[in-house]
PDB file with one MODEL, atoms N, CA, C and O in Angstrom:
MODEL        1
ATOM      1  N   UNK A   1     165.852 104.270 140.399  1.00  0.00           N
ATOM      2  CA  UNK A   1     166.762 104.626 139.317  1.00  0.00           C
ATOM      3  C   UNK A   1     166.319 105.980 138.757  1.00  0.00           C
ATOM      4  O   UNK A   1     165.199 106.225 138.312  1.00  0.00           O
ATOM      5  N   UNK A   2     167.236 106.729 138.832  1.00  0.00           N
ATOM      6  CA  UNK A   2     166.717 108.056 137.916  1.00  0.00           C
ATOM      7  C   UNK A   2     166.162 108.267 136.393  1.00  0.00           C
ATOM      8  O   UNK A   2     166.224 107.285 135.654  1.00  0.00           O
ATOM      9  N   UNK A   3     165.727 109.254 135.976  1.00  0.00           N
ATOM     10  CA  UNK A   3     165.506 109.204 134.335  1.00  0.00           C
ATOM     11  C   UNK A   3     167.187 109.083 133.965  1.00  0.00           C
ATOM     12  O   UNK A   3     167.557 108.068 133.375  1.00  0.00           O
ATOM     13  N   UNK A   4     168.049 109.993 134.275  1.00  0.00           N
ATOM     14  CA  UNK A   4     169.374 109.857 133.626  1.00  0.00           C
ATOM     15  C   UNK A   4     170.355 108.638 133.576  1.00  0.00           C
ATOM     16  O   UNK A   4     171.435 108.620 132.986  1.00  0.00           O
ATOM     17  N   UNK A   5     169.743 107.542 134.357  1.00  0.00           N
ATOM     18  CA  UNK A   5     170.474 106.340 134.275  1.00  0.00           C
ATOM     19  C   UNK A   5     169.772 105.456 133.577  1.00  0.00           C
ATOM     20  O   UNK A   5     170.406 104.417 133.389  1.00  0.00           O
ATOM     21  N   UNK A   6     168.762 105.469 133.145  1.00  0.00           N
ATOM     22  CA  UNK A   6     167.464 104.860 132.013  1.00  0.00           C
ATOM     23  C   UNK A   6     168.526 104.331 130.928  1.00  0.00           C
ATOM     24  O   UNK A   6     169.494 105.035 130.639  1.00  0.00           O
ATOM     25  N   UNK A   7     168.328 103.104 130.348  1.00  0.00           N
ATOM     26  CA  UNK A   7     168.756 103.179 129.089  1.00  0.00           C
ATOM     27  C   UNK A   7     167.799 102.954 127.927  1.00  0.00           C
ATOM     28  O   UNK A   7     166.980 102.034 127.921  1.00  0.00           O
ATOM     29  N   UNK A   8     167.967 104.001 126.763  1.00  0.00           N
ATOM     30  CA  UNK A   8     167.189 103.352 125.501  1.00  0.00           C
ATOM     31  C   UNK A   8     167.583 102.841 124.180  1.00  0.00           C
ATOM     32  O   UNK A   8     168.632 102.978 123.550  1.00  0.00           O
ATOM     33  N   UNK A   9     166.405 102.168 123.888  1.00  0.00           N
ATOM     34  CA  UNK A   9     167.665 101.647 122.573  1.00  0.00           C
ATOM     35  C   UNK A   9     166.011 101.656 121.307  1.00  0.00           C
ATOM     36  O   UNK A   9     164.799 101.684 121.519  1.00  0.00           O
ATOM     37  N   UNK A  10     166.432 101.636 120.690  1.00  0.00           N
ATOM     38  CA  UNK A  10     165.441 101.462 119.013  1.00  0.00           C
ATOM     39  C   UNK A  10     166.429 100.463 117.948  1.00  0.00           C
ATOM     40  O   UNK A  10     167.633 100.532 117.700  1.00  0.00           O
ATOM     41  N   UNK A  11     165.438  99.589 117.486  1.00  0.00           N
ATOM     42  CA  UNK A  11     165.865  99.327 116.369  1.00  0.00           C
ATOM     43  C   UNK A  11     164.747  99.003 115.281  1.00  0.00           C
ATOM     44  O   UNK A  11     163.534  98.941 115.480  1.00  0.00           O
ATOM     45  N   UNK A  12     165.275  98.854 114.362  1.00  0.00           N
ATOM     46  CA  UNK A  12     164.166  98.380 113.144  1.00  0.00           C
ATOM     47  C   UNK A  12     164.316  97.467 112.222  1.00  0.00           C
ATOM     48  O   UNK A  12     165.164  97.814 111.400  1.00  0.00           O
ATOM     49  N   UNK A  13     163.900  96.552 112.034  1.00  0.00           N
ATOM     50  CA  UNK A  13     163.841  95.595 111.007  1.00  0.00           C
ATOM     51  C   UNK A  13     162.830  95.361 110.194  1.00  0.00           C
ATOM     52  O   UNK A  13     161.723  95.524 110.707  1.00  0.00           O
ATOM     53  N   UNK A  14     162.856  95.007 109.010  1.00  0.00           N
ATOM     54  CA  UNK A  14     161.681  95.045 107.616  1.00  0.00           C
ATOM     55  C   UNK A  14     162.386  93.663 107.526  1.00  0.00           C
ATOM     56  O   UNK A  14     163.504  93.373 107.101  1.00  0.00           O
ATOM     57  N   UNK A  15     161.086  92.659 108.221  1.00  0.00           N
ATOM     58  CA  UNK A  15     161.446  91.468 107.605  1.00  0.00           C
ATOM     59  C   UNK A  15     160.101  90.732 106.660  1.00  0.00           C
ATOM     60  O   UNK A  15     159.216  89.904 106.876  1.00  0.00           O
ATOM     61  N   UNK A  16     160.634  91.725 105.330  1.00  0.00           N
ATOM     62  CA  UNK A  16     160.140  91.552 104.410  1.00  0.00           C
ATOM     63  C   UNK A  16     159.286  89.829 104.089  1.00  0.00           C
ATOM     64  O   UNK A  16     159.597  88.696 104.454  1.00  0.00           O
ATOM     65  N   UNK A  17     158.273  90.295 103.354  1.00  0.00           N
ATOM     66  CA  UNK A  17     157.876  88.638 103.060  1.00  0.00           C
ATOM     67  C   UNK A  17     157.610  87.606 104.125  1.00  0.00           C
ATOM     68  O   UNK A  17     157.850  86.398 104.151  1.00  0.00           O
ATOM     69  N   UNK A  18     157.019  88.462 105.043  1.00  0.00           N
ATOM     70  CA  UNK A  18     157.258  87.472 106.257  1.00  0.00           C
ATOM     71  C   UNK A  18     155.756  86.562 106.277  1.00  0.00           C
ATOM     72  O   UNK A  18     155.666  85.469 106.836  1.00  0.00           O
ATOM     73  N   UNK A  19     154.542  87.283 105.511  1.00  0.00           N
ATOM     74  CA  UNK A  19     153.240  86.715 105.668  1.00  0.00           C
ATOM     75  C   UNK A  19     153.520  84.949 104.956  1.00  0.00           C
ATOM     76  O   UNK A  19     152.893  83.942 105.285  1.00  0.00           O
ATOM     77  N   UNK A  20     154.596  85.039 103.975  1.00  0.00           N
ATOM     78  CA  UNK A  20     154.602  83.982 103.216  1.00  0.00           C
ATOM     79  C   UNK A  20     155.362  82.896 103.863  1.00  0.00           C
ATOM     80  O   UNK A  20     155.367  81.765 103.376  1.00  0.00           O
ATOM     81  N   UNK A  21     156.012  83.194 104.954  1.00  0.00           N
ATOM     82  CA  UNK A  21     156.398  82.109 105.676  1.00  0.00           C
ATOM     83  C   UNK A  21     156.002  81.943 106.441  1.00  0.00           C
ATOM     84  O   UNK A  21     156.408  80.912 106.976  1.00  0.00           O
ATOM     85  N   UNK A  22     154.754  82.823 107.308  1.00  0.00           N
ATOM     86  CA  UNK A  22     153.752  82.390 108.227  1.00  0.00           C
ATOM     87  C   UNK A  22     152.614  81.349 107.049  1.00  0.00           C
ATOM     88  O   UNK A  22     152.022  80.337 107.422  1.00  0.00           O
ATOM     89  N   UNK A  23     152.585  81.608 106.420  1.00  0.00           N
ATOM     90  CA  UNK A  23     151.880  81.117 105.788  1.00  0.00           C
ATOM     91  C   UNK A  23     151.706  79.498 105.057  1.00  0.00           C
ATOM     92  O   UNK A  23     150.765  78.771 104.737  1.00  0.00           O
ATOM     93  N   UNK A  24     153.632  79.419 105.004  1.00  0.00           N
ATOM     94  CA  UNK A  24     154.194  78.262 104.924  1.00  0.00           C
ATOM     95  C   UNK A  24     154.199  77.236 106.048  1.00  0.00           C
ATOM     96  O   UNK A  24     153.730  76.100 105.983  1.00  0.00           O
ATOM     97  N   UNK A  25     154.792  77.798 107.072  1.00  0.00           N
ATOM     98  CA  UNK A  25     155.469  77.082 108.164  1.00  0.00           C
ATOM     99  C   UNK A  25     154.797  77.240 109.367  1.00  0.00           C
ATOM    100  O   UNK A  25     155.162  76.597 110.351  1.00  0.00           O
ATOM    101  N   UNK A  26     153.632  78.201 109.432  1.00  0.00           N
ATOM    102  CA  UNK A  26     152.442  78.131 110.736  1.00  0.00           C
ATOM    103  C   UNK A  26     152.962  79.260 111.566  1.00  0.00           C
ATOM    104  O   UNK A  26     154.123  79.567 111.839  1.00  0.00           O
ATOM    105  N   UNK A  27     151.786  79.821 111.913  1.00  0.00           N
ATOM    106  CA  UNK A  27     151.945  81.112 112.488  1.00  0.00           C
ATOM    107  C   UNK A  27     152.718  80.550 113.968  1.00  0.00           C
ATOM    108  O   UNK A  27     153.501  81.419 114.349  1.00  0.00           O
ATOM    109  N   UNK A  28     152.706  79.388 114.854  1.00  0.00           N
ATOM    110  CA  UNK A  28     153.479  79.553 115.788  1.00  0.00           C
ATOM    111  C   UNK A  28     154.395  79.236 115.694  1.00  0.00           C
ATOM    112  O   UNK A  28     155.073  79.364 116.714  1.00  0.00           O
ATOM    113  N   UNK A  29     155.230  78.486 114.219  1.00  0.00           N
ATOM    114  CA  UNK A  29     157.142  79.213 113.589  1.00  0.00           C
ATOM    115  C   UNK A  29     157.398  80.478 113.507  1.00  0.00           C
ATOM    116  O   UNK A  29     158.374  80.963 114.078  1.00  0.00           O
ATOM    117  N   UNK A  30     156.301  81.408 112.563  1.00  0.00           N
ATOM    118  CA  UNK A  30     156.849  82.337 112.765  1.00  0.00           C
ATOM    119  C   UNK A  30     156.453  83.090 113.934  1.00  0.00           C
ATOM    120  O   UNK A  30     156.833  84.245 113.742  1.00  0.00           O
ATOM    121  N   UNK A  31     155.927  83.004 114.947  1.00  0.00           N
ATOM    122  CA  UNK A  31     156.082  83.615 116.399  1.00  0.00           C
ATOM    123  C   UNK A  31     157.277  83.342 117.213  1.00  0.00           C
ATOM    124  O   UNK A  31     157.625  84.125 118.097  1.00  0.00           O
ATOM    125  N   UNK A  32     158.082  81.976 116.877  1.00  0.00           N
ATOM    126  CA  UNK A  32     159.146  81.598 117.063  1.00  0.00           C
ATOM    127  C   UNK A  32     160.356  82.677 116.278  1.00  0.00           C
ATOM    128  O   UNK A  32     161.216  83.365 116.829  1.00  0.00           O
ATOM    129  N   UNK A  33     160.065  82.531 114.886  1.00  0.00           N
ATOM    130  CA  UNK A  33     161.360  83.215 114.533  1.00  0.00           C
ATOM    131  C   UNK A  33     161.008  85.114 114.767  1.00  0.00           C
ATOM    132  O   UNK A  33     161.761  85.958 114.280  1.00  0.00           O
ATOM    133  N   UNK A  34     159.980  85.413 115.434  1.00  0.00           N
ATOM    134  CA  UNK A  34     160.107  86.967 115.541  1.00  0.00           C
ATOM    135  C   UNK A  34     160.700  86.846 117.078  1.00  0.00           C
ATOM    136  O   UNK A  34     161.128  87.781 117.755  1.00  0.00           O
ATOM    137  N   UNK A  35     160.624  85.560 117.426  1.00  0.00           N
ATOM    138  CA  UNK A  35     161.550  86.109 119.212  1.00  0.00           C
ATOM    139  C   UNK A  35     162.423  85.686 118.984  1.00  0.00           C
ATOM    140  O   UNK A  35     163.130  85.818 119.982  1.00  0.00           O
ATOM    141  N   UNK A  36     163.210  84.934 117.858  1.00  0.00           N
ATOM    142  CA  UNK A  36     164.830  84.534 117.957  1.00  0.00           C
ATOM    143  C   UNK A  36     165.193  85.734 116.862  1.00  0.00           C
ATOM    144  O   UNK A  36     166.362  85.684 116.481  1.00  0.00           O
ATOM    145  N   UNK A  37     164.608  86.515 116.446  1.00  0.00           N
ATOM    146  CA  UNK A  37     165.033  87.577 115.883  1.00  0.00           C
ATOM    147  C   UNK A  37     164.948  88.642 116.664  1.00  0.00           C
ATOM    148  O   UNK A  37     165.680  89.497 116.166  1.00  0.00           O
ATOM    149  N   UNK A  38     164.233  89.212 118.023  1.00  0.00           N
ATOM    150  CA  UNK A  38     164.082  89.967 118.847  1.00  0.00           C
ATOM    151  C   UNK A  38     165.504  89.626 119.988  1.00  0.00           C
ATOM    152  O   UNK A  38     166.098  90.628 120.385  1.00  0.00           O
ATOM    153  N   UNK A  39     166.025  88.208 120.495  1.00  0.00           N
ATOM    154  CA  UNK A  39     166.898  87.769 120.931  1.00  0.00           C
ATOM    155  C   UNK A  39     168.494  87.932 120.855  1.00  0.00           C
ATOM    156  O   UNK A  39     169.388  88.120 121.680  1.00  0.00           O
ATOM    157  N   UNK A  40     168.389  87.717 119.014  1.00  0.00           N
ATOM    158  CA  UNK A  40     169.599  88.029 118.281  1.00  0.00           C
ATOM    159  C   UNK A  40     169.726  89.543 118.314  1.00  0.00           C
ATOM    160  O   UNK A  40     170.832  89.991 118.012  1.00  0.00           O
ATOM    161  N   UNK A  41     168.634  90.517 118.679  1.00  0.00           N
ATOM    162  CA  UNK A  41     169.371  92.081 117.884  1.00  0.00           C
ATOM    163  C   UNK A  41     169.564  92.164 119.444  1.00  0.00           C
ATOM    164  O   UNK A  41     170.654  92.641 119.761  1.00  0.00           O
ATOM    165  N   UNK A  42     168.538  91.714 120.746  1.00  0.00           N
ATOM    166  CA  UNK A  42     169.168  92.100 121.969  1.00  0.00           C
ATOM    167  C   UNK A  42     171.035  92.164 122.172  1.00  0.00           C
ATOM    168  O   UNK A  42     171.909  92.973 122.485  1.00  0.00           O
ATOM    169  N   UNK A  43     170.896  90.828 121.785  1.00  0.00           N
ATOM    170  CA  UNK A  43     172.641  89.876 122.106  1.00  0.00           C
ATOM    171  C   UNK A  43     173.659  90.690 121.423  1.00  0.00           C
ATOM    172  O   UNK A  43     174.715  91.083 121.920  1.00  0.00           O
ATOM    173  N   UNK A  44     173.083  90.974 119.822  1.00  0.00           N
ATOM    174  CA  UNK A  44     174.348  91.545 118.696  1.00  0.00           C
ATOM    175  C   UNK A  44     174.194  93.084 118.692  1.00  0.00           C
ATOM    176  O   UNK A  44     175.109  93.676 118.120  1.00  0.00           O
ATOM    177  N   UNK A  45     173.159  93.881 119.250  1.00  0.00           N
ATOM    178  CA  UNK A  45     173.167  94.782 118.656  1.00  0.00           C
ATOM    179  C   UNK A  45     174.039  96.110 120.249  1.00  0.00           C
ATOM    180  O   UNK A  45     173.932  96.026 121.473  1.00  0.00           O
ATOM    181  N   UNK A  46     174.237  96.379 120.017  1.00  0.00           N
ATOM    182  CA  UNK A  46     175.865  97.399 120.789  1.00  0.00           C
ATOM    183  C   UNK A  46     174.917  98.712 121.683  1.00  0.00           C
ATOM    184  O   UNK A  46     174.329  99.245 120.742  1.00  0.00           O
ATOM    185  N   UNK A  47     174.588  99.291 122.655  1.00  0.00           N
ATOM    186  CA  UNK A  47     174.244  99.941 123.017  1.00  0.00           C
ATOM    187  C   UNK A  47     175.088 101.541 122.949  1.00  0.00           C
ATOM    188  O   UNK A  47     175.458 101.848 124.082  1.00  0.00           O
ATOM    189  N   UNK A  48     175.411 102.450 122.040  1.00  0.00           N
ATOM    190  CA  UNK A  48     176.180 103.529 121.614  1.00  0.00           C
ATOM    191  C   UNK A  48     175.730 104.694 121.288  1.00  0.00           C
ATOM    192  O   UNK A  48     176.507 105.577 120.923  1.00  0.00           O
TER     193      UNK A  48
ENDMDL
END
C-alpha cells in the first residue's frame, strides 16, 4: 500500500473523572469501558 492510500484519523476524548470510577467499579470495568469507548468512536466517528 502506498503512503498516499494510508488512512489517518485522531480523536480526543477527556473522560473526565474517570479515576473515580476506576476506583468505584475496579480497574478491569474501567479497562472495559475505555475499549467500548475506543469501539464506539471507531463505529460513530466519520472518516472526512
Amino acid at each position: 500500500m502506498t503512503p498516499s492510500l494510508l488512512e489517518f484519523r485522531r480523536c480526543y476524548a477527556d473522560m473526565n473523572h474517570f479515576k473515580l470510577f476506576n476506583d468505584q467499579y475496579g480497574y478491569w470495568r474501567g479497562d472495559e469501558m475505555i475499549r467500548l469507548a475506543a469501539r464506539l468512536s471507531l463505529t460513530h466517528c466519520d472518516a472526512q
